[in-house]
N, C-alpha and C positions, 0 to 999 in steps of 0.2 A: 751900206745899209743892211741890218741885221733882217730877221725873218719877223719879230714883232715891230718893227719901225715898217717892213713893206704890208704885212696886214691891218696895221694902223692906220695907214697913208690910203690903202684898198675902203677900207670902212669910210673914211672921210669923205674919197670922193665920191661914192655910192651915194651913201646922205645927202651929199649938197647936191649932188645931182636929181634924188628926191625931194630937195628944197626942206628937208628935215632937219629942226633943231636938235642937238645933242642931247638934250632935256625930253623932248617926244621919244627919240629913239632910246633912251632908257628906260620911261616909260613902258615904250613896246615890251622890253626885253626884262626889267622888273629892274632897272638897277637906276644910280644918280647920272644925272648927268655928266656928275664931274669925274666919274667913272669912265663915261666913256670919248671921254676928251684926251685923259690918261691913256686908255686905248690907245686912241689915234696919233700920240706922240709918242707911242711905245715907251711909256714912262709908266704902264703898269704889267705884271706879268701876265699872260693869254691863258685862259680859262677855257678847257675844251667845250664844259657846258654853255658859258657865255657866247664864244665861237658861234655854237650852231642856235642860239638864240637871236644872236646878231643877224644870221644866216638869212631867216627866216623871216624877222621882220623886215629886211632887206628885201625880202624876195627872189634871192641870188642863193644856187647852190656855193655850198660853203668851200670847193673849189676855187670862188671868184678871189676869196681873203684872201689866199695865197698868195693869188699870181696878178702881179700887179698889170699883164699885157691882157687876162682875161677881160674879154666883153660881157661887161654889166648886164646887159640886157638878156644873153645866152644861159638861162637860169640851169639848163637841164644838160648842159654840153659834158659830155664824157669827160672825167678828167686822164681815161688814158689815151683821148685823141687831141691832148697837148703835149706836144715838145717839150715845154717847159716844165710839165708837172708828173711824179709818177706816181705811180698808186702805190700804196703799200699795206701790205696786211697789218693787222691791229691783233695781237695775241694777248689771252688771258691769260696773266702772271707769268714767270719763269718757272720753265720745269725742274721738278725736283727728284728728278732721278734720271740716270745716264742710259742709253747716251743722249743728251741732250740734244733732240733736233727739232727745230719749229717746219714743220710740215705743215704746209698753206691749206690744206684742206681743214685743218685746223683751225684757221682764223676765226675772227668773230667778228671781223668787219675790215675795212678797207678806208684809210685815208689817203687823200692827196701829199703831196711833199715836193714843194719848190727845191725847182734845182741850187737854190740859194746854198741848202740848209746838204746838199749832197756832193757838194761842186767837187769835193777832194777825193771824192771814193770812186775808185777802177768801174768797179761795177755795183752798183747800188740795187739794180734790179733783183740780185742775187743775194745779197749783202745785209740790207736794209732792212730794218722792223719796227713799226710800235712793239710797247709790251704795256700792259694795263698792269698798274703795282696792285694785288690781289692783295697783301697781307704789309704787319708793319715791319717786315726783316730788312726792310732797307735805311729804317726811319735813320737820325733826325733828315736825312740827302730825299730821302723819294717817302710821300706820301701814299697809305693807301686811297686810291682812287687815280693818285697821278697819271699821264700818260707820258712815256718817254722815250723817243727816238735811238735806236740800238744800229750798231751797225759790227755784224758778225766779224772776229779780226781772224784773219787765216794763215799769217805769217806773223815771224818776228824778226828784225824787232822795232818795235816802236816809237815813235820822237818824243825827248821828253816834253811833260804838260800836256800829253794826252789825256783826256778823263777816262777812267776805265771801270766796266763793271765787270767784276770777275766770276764764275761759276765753278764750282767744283761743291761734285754730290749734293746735298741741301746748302751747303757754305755761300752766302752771300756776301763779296767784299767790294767794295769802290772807293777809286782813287784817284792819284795822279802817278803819272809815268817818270822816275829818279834815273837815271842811269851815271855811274861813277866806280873808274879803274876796271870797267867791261862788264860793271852788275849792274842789273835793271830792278826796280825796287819801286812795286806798288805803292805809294804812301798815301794814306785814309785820308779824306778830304774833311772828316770832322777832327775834333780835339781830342782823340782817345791814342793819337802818337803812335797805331799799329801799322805796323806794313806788312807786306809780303813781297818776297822773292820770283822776279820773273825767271820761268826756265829760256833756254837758251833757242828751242825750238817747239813749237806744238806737238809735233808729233811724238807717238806711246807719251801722251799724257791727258790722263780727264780732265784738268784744268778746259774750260769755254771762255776767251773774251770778249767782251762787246765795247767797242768804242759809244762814248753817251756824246750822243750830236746834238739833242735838244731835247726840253722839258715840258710837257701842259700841265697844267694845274687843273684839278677838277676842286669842284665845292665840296666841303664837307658837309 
């Protein structure tokens, strides 16, 4: 089960548990119902602003969507005094100039992150970030407004079919992870057929990677 299949499944039973039509809870929240039926089957993709509108007319901090062990009724419970959920800073835009470090005093807010969506990473608490897309240098892949789960890479090298966002100076590139005859080869995830060359180690080099673990969508 993916991470929009267990917040879909979280939404549902909140609802029936409020005895609420999926027609009222759209309603609430300003959208169709058949919107949020799509929700619930994780057959449509999760909208941050939707998220905390759902949130709210639920009446469940929006920690509950996550985790499908949270108790409904617990609106206000910490999500860093769950095991299952960790907090993670939320950063506005990538920096564009070196050396690139997100220092948490820095943040602009904080969301939750089921362990669903972190299961493979050594250390997430250290690792792990939103980044708010600030501008359209990432378009037609990342939206501005989008919100997108990063996860800092600090070795190489890589398994192919990694997604990867890459940093160097203002340069922004995103791909997928090629490796053949010992060369590793960013290839662009849109139709413009560019790559770039993995080096062999991170270190003495400004290149920054971020493995892309997952996407929100916000509204335009």
């Amino acid at each position: 089960m993916n991470i929009s299949e267990i917040i879909g499944r979280k939404i549902r039973i909140i609802r029936k548990s409020q005895r609420l039509s999926s027609e009222k809870l759209g309603e609430a929240v300003g959208i169709e119902g058949s919107y949020v039926r799509q929700i619930e089957t994780g057959k449509r993709k999760l909208n941050l602003i939707i998220l905390e509108k759902l949130a709210n007319a639920l009446d469940v901090n929006i920690a509950a969507l996550f985790d499908p062990q949270l108790p409904v009724e617990k609106k206000n419970i910490p999500a860093e005094e769950r095991l299952d959920l960790i907090n993670v800073p939320v950063f506005e835009g990538l920096p564009r100039s070196l050396p690139v470090v997100f220092d948490e005093k820095d943040a602009i807010d904080y969301l939750p992150v089921s362990q669903v969506l972190v299961s493979e990473l050594t250390d997430p608490r250290q690792t792990a970030l939103w980044v708010k897309v600030n501008d359209e240098s990432m378009l037609p892949l990342l939206n501005r407004g989008d919100i997108v789960l990063l996860s800092r890479i600090q070795s190489l090298p890589i398994a192919d079919g990694t997604p990867l966002l890459a940093l160097r100076e203002d340069e922004v590139f995103m791909g997928r992870v090629y490796s053949n005859n010992n060369i590793a080869l960013l290839a662009s995830m849109d139709l413009s057929g560019q790559s770039m060359t993995l080096p062999d180690s991170l270190e003495d080099t400004d290149l920054q990677l971020f493995q892309i673990l997952w996407k929100m969508q916000r509204l335009s």
